[in-house]
C-alpha angles and dihedrals in degrees: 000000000000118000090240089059088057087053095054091047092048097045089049099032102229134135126254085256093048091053103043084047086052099050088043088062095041092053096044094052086051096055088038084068100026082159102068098030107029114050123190118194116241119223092274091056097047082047086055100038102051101052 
């Protein structure tokens, strides 16, 4: 475990499991509703974005 990990565990007070099981719950609301919080360009915007 990285040292910055520690330092979330230890600021929140939470245990390695609770925080895992936290972040697992986190991620799988996210990919439950990819349209709202993961956006993809369309051609037009890769068009846009690369010049």
């Amino acid at each position: 475990m990285k040292l910055a990990q520690f330092e979330i565990l230890d600021r929140f007070n939470v245990s390695i499991e609770t925080a895992s099981r936290i972040i697992s719950k986190v991620i799988y609301f996210i990919s439950r509703m990819p349209n709202i919080y993961i956006k993809w360009h369309n051609d037009e915007e890769k068009r846009l974005t690369s010049e």
